[in-house]
N, C-alpha and C positions, 0 to 999 in steps of 0.2 A: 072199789078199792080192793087191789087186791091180801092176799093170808101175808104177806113180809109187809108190806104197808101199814096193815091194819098193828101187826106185833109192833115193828118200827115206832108206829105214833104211840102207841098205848105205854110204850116204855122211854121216850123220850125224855121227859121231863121227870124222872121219878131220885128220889135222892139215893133211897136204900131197895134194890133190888135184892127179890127174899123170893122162897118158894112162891110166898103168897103171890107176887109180881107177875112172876113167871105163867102161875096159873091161873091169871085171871087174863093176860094179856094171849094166852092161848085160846081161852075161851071167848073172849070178842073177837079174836080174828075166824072163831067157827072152823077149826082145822079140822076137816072134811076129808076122806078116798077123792072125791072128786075135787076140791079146789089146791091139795096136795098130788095130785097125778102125774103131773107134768114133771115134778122132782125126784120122779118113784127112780131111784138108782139101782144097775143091775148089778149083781155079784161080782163086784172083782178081785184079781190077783192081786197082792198073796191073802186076802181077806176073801172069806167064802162067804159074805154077802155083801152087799151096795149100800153105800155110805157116800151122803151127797150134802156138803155143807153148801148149803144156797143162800143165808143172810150174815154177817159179821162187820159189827160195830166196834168201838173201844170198850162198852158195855155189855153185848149180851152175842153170842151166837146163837145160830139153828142149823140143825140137823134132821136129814129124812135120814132112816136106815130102813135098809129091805133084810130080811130074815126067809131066807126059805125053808120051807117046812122040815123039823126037825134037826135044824144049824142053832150054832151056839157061837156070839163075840168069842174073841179072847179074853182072858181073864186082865182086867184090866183097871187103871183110877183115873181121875178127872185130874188130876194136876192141884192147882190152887181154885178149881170152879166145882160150884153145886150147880145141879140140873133138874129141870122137870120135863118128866120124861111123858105124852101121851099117846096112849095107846089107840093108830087112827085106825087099825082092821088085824083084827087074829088073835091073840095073846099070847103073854110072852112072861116068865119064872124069869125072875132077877135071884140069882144066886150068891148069896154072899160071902166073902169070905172073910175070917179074922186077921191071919196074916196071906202074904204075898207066896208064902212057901206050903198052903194046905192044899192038898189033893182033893178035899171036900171042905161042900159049902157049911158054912154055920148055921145058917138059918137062910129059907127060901122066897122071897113074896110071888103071888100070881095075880095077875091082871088083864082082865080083859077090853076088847074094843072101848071105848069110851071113857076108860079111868085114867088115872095119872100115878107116875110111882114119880117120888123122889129120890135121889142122891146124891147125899149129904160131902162136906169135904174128907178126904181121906179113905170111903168107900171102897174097898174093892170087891169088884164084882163082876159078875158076865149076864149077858141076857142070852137065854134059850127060846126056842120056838120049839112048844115041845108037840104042835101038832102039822097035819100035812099041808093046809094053807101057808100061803107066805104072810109074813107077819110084815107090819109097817109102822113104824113109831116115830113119832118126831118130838126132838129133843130142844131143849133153850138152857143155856148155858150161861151163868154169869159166873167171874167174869171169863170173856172169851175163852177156848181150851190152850193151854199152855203147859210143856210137860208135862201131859198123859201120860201115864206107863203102860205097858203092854206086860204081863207077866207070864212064867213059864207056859207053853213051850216058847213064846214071843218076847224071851226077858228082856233082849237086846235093842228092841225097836221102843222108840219114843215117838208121841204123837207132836209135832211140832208144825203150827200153821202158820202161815205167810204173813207179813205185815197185816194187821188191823186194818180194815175200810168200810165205810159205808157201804160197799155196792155188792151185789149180790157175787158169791164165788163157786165153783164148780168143785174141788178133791183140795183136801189138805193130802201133801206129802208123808209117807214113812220114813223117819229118818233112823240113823244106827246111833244110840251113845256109846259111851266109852266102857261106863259098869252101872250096875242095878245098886240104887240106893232106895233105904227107905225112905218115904217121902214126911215133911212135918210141913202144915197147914202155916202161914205166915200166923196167922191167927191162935197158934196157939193149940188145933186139934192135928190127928194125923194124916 
């Protein structure tokens, strides 16, 4: 079986998907450099590194991202989804920010090959690769990414993905909004 099969069944039946979910359902599918290889994405435009959504349910997405050594996301948030983020080769500073208009982070986590970071709803934040290997992380998402923001220098781009399915998918789109709002959590945080 393959790493989207084994996550796929391990999260099927589950009522409340929570960090916990996320990372136990990464940790029986053994997400490996090698059984992850095949989704390793290359840097593209206008993004300077490779971002490959390869599974998306009504439930949960996944993400490979490639980081080349010493690139940084944009500064950005998860929409209405929390993530658990594992680290499959390199490490990578998750930088956080308070608000959407700080030029520096509040506080910083680091992590290396084999650990997991969370991010919570409302997060904003970037991942850096602060050394010369390329870094590689694969993400799960619930629920799916919806309304992402991208923030300065990227205020204007919203991450916005394609109809929900089962089957495995290759690039979500950059789309343009119209203005930058702040974002509030349905639930109540930000």
């Amino acid at each position: 079986m393959n790493m989207i099969e084994c996550i796929a069944m391990s999260l099927r039946n589950r009522p409340n998907l929570d960090f916990t979910a996320l990372k136990q359902a990464i940790e029986q599918a053994e997400c490996t450099l090698e059984r992850i290889s095949a989704h390793i994405p290359a840097p593209a435009p206008p993004l300077h590194y490779g971002r490959n959504v390869i599974y998306r349910s009504k439930s949960v997405e996944a993400i490979v991202i490639h980081l080349p050594g010493y690139t940084e996301t944009p500064i950005h948030d998860h929409g209405d989804s929390i993530c658990c983020l594992y680290v499959v080769s390199g490490s990578v500073v998750n930088r956080i920010y308070a608000t959407p208009s700080d030029t520096a982070p509040e506080r910083e986590q680091r992590k290396q090959a084999g650990e997991f970071l969370y991010c919570d709803y409302g997060q904003i934040h970037s991942l850096y690769n602060p050394g010369p290997q390329r870094l590689i992380t694969f993400h799960l998402y619930t629920p799916p990414l919806r309304n992402a923001t991208f923030y300065p220098p990227f205020a204007k781009q919203v991450l916005q993905p394609p109809q929900a399915s089962s089957t495995p998918v290759k690039q979500i789109k950059l789309t343009r909004s119209a203005s930058h709002k702040q974002k509030t959590h349905p639930k109540g945080g930000k």
